[in-house]
N, CA, C and O atoms as a CHARMM CRD file, in Angstrom:
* protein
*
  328
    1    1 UNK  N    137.66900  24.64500 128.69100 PROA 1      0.00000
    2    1 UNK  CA   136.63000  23.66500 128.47600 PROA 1      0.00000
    3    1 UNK  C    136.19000  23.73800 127.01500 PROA 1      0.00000
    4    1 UNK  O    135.85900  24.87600 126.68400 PROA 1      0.00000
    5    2 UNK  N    136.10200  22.81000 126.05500 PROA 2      0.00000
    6    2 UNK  CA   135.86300  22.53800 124.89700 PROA 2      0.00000
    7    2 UNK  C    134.41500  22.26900 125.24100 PROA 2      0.00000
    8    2 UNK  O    133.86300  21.64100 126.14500 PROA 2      0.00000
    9    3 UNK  N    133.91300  23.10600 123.99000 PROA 3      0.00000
   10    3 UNK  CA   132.14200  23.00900 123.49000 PROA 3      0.00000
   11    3 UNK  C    132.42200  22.28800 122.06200 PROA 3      0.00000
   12    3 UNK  O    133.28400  22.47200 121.20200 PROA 3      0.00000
   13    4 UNK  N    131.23600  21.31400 122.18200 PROA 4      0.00000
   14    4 UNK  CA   130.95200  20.33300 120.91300 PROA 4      0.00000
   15    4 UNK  C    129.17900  20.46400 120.94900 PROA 4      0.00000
   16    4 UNK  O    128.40500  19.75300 121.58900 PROA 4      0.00000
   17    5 UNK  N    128.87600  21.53600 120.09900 PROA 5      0.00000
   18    5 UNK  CA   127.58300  21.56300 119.84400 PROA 5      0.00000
   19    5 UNK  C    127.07400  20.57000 119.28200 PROA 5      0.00000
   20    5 UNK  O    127.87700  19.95400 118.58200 PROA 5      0.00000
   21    6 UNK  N    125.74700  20.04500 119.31900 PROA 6      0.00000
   22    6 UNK  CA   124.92900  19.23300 118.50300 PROA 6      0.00000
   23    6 UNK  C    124.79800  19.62500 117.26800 PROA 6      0.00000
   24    6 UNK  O    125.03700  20.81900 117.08200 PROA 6      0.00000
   25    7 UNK  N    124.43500  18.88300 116.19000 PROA 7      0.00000
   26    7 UNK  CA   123.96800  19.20400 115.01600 PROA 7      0.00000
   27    7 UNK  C    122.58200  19.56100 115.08300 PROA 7      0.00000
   28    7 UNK  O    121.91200  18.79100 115.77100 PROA 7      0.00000
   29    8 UNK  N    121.89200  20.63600 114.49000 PROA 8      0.00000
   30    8 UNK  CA   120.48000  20.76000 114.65100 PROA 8      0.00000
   31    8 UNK  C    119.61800  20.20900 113.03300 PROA 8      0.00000
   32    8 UNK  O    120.07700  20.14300 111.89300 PROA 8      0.00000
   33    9 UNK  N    118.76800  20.01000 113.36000 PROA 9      0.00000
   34    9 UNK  CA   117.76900  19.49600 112.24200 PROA 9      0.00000
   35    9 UNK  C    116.63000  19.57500 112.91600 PROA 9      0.00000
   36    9 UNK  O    116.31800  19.08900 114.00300 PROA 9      0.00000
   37   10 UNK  N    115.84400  20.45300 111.92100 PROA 10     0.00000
   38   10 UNK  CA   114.52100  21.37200 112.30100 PROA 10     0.00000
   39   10 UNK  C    113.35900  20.77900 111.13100 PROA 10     0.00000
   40   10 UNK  O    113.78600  20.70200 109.97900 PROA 10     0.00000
   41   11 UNK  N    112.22100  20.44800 111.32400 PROA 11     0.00000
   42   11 UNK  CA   111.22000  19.62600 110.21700 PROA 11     0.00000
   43   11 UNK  C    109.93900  20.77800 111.00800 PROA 11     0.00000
   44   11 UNK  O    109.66200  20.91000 112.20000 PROA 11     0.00000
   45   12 UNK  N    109.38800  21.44700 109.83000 PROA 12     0.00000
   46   12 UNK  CA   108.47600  22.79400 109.95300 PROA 12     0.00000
   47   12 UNK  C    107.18000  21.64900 109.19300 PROA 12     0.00000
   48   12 UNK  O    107.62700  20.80100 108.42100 PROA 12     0.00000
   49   13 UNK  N    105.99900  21.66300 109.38100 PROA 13     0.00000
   50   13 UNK  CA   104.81100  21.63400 108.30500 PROA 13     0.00000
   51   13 UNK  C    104.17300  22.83400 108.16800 PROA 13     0.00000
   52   13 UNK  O    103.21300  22.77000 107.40100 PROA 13     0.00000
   53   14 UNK  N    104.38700  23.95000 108.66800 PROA 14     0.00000
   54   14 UNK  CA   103.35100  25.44400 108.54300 PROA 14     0.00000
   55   14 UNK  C    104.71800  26.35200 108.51700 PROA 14     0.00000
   56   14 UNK  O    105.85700  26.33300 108.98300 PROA 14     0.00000
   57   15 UNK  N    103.73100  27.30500 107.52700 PROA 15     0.00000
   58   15 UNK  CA   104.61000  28.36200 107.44600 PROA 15     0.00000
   59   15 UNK  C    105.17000  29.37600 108.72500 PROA 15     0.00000
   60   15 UNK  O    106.04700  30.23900 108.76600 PROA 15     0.00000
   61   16 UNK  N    104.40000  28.93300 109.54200 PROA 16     0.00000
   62   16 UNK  CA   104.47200  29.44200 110.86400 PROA 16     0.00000
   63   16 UNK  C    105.56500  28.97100 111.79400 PROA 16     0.00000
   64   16 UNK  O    106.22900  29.83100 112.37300 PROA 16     0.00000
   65   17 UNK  N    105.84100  27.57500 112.01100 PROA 17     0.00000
   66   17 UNK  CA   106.90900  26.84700 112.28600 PROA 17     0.00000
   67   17 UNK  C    107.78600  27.36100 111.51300 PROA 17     0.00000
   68   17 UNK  O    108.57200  28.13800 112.05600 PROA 17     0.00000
   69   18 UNK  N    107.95700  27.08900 109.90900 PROA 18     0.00000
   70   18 UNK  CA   109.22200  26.77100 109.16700 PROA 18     0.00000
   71   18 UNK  C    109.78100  29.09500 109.93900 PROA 18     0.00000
   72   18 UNK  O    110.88600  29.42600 110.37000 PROA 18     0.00000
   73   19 UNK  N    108.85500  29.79400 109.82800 PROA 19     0.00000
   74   19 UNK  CA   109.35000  31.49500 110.75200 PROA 19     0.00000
   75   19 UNK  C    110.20400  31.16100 112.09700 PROA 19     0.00000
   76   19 UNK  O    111.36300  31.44000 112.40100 PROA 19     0.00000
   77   20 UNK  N    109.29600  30.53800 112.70100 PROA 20     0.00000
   78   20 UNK  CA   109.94700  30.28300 114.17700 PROA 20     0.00000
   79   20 UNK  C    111.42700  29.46700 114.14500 PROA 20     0.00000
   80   20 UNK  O    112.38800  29.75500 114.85700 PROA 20     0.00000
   81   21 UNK  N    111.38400  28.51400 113.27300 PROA 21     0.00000
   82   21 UNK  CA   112.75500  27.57100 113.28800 PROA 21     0.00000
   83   21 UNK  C    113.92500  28.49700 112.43200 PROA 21     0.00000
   84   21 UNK  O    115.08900  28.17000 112.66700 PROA 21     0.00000
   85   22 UNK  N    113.70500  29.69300 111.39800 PROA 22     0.00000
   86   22 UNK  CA   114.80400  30.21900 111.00400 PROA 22     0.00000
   87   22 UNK  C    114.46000  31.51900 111.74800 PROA 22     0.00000
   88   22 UNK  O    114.65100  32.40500 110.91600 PROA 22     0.00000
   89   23 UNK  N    114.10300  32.00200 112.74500 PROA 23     0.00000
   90   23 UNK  CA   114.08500  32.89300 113.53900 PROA 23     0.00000
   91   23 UNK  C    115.10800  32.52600 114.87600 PROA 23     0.00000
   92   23 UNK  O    116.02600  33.25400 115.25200 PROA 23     0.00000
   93   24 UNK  N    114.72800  31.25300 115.47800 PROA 24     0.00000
   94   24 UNK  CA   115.57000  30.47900 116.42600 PROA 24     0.00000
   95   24 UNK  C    116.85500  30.27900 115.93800 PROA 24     0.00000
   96   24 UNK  O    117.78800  30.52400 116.70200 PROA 24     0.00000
   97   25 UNK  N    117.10500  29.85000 114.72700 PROA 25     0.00000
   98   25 UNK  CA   118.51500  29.50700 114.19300 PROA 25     0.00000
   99   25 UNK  C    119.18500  31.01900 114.02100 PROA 25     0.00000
  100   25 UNK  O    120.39500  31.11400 113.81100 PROA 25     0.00000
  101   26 UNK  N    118.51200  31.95500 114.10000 PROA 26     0.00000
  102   26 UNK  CA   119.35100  33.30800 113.74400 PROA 26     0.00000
  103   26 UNK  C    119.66200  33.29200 115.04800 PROA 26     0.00000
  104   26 UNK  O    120.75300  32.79100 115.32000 PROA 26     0.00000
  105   27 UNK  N    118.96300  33.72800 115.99000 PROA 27     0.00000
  106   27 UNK  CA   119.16300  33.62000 117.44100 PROA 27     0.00000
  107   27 UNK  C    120.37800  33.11600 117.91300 PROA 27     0.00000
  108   27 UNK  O    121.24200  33.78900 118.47600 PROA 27     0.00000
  109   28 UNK  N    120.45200  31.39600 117.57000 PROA 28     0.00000
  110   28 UNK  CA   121.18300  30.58100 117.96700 PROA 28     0.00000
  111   28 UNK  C    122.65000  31.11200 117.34400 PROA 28     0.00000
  112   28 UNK  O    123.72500  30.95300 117.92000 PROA 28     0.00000
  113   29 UNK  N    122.48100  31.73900 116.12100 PROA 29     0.00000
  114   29 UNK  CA   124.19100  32.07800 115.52400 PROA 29     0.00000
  115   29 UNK  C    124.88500  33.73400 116.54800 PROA 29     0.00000
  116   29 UNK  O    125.98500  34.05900 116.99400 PROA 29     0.00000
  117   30 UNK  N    123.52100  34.35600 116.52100 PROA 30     0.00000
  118   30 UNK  CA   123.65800  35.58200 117.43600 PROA 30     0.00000
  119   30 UNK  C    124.53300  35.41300 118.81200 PROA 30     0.00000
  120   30 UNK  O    125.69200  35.75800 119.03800 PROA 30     0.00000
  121   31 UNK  N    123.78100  34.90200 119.47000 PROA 31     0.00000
  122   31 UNK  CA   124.53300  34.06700 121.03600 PROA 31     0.00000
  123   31 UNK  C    125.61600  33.61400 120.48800 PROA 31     0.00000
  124   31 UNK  O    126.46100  34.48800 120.68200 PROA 31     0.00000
  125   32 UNK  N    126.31900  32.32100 119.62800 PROA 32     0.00000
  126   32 UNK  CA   127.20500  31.82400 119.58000 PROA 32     0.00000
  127   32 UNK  C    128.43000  33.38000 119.07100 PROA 32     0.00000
  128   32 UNK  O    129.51600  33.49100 119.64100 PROA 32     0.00000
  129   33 UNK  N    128.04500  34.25200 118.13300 PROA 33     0.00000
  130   33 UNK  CA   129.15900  35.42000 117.98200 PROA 33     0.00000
  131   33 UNK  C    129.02400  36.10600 119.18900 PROA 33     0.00000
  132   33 UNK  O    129.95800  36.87500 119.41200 PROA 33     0.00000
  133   34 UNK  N    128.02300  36.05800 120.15800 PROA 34     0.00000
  134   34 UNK  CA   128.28400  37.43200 121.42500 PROA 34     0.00000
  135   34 UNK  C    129.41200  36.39100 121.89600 PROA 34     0.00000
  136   34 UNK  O    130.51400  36.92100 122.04000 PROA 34     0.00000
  137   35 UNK  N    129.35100  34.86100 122.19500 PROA 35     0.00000
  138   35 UNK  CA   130.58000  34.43800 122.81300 PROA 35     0.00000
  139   35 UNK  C    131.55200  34.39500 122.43400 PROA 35     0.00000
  140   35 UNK  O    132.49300  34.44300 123.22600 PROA 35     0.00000
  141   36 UNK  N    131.82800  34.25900 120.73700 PROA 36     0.00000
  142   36 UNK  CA   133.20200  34.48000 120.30200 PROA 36     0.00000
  143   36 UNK  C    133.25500  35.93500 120.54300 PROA 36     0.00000
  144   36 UNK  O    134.21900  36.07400 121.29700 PROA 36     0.00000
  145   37 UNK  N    132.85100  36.84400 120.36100 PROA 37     0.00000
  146   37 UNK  CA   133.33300  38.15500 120.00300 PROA 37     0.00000
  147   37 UNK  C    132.35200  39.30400 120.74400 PROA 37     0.00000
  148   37 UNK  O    131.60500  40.02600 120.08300 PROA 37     0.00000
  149   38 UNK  N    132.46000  39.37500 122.24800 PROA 38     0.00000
  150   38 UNK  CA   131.64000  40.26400 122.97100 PROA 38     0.00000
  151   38 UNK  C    131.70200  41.67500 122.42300 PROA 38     0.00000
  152   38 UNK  O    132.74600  41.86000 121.79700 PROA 38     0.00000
  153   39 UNK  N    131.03400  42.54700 122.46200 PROA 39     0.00000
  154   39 UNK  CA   130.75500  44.12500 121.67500 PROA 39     0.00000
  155   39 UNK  C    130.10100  44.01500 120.36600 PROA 39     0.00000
  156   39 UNK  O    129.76000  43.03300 119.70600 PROA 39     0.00000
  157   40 UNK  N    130.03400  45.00000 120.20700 PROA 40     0.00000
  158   40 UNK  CA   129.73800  45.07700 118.59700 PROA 40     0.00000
  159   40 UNK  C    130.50300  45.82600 117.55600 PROA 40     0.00000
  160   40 UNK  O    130.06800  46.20100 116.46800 PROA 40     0.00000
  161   41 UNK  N    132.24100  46.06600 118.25800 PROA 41     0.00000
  162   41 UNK  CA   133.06400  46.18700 117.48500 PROA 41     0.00000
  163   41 UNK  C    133.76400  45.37900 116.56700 PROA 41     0.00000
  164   41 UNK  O    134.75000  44.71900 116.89500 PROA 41     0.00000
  165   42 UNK  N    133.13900  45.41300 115.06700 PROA 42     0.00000
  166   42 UNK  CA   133.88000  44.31400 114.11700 PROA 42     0.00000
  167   42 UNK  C    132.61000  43.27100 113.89700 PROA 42     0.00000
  168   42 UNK  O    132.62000  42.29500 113.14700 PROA 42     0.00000
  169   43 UNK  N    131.74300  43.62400 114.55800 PROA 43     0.00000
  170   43 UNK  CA   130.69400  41.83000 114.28400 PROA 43     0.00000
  171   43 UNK  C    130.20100  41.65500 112.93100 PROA 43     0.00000
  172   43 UNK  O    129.65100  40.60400 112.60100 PROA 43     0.00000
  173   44 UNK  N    130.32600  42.39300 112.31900 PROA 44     0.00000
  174   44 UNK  CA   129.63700  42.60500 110.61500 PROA 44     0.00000
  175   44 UNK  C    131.09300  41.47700 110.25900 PROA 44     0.00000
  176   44 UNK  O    131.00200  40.34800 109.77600 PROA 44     0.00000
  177   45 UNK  N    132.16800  42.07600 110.59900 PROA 45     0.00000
  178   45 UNK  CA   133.61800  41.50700 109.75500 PROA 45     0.00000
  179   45 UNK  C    133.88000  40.06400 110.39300 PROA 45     0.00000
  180   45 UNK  O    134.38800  39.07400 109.86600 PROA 45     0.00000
  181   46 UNK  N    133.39700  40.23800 111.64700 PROA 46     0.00000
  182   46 UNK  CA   133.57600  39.02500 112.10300 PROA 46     0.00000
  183   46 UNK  C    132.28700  37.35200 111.73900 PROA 46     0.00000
  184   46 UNK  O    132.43900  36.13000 111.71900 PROA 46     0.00000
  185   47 UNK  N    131.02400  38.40700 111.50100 PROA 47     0.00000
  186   47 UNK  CA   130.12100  37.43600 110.89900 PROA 47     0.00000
  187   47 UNK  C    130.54100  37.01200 109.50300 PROA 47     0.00000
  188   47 UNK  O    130.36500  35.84000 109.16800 PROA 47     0.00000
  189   48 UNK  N    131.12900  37.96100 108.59500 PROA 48     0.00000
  190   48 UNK  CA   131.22000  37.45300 107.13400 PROA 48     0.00000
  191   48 UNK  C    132.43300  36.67500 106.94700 PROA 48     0.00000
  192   48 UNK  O    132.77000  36.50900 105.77500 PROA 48     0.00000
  193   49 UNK  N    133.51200  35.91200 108.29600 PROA 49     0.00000
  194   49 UNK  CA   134.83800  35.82000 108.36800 PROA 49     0.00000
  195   49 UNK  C    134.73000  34.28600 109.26000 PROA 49     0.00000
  196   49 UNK  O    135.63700  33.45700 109.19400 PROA 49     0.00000
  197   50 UNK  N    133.58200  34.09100 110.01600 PROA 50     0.00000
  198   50 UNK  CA   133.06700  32.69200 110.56600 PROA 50     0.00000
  199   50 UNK  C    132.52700  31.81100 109.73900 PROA 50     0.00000
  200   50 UNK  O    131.60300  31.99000 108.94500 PROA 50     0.00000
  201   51 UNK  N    133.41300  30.42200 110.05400 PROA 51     0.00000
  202   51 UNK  CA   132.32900  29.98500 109.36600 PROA 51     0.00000
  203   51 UNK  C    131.50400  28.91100 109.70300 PROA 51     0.00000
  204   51 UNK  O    131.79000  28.30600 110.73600 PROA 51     0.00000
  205   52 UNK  N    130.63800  28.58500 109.11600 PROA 52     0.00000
  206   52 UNK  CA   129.25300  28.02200 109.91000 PROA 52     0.00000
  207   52 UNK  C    128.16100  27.20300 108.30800 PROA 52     0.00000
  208   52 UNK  O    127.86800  27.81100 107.27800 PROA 52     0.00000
  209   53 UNK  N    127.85700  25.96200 108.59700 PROA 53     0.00000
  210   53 UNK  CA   127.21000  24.97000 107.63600 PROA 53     0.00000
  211   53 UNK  C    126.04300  25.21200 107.61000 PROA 53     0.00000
  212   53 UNK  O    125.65000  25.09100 108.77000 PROA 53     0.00000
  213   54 UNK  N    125.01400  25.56200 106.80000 PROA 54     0.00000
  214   54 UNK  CA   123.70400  25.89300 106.98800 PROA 54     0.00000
  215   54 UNK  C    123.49500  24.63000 105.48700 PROA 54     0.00000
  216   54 UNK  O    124.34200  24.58700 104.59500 PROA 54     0.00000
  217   55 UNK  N    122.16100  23.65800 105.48900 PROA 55     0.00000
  218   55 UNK  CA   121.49000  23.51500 104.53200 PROA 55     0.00000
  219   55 UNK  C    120.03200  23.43900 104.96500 PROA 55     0.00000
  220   55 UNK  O    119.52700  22.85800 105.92500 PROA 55     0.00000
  221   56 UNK  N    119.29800  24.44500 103.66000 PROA 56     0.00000
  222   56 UNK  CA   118.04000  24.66600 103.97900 PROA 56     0.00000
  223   56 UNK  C    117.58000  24.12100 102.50700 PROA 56     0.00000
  224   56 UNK  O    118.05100  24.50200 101.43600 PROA 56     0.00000
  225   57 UNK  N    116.46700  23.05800 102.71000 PROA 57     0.00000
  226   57 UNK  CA   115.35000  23.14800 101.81500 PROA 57     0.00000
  227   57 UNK  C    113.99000  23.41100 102.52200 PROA 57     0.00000
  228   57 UNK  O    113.59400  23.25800 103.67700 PROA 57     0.00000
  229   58 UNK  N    113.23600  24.03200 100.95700 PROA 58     0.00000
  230   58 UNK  CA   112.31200  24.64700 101.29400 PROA 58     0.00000
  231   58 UNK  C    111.61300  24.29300 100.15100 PROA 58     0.00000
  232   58 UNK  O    111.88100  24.57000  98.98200 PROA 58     0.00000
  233   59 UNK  N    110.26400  23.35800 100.81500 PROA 59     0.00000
  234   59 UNK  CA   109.17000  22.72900  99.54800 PROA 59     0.00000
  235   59 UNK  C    108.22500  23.45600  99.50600 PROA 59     0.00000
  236   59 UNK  O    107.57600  23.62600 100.53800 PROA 59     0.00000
  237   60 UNK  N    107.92500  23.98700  98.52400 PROA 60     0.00000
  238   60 UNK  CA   106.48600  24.91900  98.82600 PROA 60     0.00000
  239   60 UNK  C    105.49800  24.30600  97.71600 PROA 60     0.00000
  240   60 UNK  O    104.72400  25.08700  97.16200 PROA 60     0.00000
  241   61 UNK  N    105.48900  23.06100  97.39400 PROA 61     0.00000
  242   61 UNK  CA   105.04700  22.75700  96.73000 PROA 61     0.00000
  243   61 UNK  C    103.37900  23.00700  97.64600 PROA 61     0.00000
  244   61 UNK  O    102.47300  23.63000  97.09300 PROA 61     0.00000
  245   62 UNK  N    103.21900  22.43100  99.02600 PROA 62     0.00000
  246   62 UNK  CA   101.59800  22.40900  99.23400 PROA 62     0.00000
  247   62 UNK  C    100.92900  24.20900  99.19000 PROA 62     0.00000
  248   62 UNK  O     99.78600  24.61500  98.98200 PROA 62     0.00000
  249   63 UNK  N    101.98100  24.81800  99.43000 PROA 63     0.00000
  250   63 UNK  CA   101.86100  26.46400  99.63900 PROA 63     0.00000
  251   63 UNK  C    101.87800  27.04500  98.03900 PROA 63     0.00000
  252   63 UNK  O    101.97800  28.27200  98.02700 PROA 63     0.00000
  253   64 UNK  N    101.83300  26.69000  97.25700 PROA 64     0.00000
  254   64 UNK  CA   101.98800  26.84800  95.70200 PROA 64     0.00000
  255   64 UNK  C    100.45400  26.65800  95.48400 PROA 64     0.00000
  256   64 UNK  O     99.62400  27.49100  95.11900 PROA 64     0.00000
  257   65 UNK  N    100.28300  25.22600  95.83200 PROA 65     0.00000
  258   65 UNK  CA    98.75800  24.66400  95.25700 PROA 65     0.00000
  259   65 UNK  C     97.72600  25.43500  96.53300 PROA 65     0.00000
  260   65 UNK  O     96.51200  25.61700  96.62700 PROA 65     0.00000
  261   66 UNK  N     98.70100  25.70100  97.25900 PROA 66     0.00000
  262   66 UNK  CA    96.93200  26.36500  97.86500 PROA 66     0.00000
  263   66 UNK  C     96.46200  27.82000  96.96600 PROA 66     0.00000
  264   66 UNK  O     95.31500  28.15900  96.67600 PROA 66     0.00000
  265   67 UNK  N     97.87900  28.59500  96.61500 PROA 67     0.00000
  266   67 UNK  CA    97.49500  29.83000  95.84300 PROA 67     0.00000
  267   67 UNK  C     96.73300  29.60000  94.50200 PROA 67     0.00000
  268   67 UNK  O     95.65000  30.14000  94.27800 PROA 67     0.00000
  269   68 UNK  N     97.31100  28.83100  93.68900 PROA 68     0.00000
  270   68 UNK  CA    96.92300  28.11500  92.55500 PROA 68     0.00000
  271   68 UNK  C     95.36900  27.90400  92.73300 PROA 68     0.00000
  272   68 UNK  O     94.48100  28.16600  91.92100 PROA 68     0.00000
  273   69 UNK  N     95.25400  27.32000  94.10400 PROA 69     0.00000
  274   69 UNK  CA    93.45900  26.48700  94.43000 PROA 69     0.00000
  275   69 UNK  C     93.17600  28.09400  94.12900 PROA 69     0.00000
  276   69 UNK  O     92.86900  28.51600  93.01400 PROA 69     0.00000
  277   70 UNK  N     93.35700  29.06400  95.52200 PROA 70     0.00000
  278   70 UNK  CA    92.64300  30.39800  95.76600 PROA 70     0.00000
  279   70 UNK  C     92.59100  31.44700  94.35600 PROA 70     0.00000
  280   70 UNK  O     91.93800  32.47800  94.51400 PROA 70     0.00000
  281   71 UNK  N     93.16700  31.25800  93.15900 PROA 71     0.00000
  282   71 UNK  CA    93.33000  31.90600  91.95600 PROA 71     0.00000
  283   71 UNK  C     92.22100  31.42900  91.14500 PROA 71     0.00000
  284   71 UNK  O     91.42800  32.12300  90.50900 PROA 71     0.00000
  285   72 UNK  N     92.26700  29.85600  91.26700 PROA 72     0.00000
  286   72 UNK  CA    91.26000  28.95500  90.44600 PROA 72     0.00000
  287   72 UNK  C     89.63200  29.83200  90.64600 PROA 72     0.00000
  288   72 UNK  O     88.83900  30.34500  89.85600 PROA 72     0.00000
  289   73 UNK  N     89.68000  29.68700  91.87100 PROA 73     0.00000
  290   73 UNK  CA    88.42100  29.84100  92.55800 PROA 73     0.00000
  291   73 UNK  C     87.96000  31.67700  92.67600 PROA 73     0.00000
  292   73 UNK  O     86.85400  32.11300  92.99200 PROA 73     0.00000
  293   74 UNK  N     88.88500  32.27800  92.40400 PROA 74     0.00000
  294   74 UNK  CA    88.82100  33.87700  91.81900 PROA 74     0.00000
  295   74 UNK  C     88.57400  34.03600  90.55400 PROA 74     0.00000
  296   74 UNK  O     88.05500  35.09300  90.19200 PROA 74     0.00000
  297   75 UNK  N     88.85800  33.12700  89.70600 PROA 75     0.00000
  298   75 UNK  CA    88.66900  33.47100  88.51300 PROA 75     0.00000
  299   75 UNK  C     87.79500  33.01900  88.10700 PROA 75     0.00000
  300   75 UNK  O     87.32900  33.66200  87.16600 PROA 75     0.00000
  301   76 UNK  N     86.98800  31.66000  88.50200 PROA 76     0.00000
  302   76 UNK  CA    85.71900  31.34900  88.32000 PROA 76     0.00000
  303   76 UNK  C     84.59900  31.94000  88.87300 PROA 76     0.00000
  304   76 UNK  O     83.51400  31.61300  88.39200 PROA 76     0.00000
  305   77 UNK  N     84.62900  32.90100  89.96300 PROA 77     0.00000
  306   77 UNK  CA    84.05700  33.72900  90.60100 PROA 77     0.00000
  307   77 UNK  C     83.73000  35.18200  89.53300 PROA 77     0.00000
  308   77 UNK  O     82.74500  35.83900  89.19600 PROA 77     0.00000
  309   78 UNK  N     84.85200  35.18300  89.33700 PROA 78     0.00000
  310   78 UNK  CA    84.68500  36.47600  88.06900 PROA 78     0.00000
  311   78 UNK  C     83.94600  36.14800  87.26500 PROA 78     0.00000
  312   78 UNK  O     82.97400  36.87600  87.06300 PROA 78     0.00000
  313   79 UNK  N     84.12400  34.83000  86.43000 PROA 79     0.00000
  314   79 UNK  CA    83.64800  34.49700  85.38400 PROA 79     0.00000
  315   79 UNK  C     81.79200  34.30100  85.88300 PROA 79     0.00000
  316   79 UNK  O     80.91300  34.52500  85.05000 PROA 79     0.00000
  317   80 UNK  N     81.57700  34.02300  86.80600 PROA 80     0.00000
  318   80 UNK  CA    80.27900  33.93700  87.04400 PROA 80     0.00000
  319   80 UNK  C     79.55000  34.90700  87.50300 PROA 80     0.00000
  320   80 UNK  O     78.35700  34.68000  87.70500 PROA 80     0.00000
  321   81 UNK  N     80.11300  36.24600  87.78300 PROA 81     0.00000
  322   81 UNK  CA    79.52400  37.33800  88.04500 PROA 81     0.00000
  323   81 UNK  C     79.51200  37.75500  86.63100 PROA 81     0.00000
  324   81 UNK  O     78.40800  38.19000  86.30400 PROA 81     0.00000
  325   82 UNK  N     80.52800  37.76000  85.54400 PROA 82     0.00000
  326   82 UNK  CA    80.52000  38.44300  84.34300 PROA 82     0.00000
  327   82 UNK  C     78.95600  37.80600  83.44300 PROA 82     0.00000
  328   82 UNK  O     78.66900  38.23600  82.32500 PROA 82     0.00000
């Protein structure tokens, strides 16, 4: 019996999601090598020897400006205790 997996495409807004969706995708490659290759004799040689399409972007542009905000607002804090 031939398997034709789906393509996956995962859309995170929290840093919390974007953990869970490359936590699940490790998962998901884990299971797929226990079925090619039951044991754990060779799975290092056999993971670096499969191959498999990953594209990940990763915007951190709103996670940038929140640190940026929380720095702003530390340093004007300083400045007003000084």
């Amino acid at each position: 019996m031939l398997f034709n997996p789906p393509n996956y495409a995962w859309a995170a807004t929290t840093v919390r999601e974007a953990q869970e969706f490359l936590d699940a995708a490790g998962k998901m490659l884990d299971a797929h090598m226990a079925s090619l290759a039951p044991g754990s004799q060779g799975v290092m040689q056999r993971e670096r020897e499969t191959p498999v399409e990953m594209t990940l972007t990763l915007h951190r542009g709103p996670l940038v400006e929140r640190i940026n905000d929380k720095r702003t607002v530390e340093a004007l804090a300083e400045d007003f205790e000084a």
